[in-house]
C-alpha positions as CSV (number, residue, x, y, z in Angstrom):
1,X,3.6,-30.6,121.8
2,X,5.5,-33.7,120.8
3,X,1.9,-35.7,120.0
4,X,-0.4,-34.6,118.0
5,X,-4.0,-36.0,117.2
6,X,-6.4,-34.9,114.9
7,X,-10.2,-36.4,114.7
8,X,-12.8,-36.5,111.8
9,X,-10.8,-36.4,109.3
10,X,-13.2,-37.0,106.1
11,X,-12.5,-40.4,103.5
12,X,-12.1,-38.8,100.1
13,X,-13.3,-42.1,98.1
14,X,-15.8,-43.9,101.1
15,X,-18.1,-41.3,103.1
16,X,-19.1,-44.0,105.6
17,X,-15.6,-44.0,107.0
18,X,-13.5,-41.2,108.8
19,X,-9.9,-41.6,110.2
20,X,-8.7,-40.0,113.1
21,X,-4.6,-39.2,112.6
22,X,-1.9,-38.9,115.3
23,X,2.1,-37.6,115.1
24,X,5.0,-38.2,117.4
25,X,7.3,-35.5,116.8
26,X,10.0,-37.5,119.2
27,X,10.0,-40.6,117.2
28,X,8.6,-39.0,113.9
29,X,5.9,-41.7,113.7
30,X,2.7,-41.2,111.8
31,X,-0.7,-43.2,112.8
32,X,-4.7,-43.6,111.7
33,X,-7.2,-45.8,112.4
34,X,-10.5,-45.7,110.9
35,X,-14.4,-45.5,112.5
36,X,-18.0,-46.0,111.2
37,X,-18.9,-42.7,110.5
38,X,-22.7,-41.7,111.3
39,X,-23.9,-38.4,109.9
40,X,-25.0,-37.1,112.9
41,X,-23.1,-34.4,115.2
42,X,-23.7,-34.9,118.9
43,X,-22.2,-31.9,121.3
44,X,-19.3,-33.5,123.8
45,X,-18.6,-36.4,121.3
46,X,-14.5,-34.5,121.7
47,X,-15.2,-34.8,125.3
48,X,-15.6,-38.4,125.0
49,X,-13.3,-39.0,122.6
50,X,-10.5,-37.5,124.7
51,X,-11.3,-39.0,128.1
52,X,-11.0,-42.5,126.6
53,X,-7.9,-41.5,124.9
54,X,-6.6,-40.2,127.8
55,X,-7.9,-43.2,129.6
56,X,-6.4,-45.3,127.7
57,X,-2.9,-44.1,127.4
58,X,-2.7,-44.0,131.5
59,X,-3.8,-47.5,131.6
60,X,-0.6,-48.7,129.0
61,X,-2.1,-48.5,125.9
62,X,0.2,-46.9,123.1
63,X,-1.0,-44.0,121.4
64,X,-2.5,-45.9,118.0
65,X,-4.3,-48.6,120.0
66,X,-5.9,-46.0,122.5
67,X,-6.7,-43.3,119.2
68,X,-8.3,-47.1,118.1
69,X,-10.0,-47.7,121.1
70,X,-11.8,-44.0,121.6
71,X,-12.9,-43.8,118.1
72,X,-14.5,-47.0,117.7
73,X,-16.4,-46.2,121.3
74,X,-17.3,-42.5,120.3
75,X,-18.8,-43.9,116.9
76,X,-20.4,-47.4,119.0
77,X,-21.9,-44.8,121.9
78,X,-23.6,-42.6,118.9
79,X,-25.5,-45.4,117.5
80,X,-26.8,-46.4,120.2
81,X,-28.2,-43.3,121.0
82,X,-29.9,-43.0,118.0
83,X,-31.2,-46.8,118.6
84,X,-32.9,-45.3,121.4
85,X,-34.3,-42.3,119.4
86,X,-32.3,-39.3,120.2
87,X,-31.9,-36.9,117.9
């Protein structure tokens, strides 16, 4: 693959952060962007996090503003489920 994207990558000096990281072979660019972290694991959080990605990218975006975009949604839609009590 010419991109590749890698999530939950863990902040070594603030634990209420994580990065997700991205690589384009073709250009040899490197990219993060950084999220709220919440210390909870949801199943299908991937699942989301890919499909706004994916989303994203066939809507224009370029690849650090859609990584942006997904992470910060993934983290926003797990708060609010445990507003509402979920476990």
């Amino acid at each position: 693959p010419s991109n590749v994207i890698i999530t939950s990558i863990a902040d070594r000096t603030n634990k209420k952060i994580g990065w997700v990281a991205a690589y384009d072979k073709k250009t040899n660019s490197f990219w993060k962007t950084s999220y709220k972290k919440v210390e909870v694991n949801y199943p299908g959080t991937g699942d989301i996090f890919t499909s706004v990605l994916t989303g994203s990218l066939l809507n224009g975006y370029s690849i650090p503003a859609s990584m942006d975009i997904a992470a910060k949604f993934v983290s926003y839609c797990i708060k609010i489920t445990m507003a509402h009590g979920y476990p």
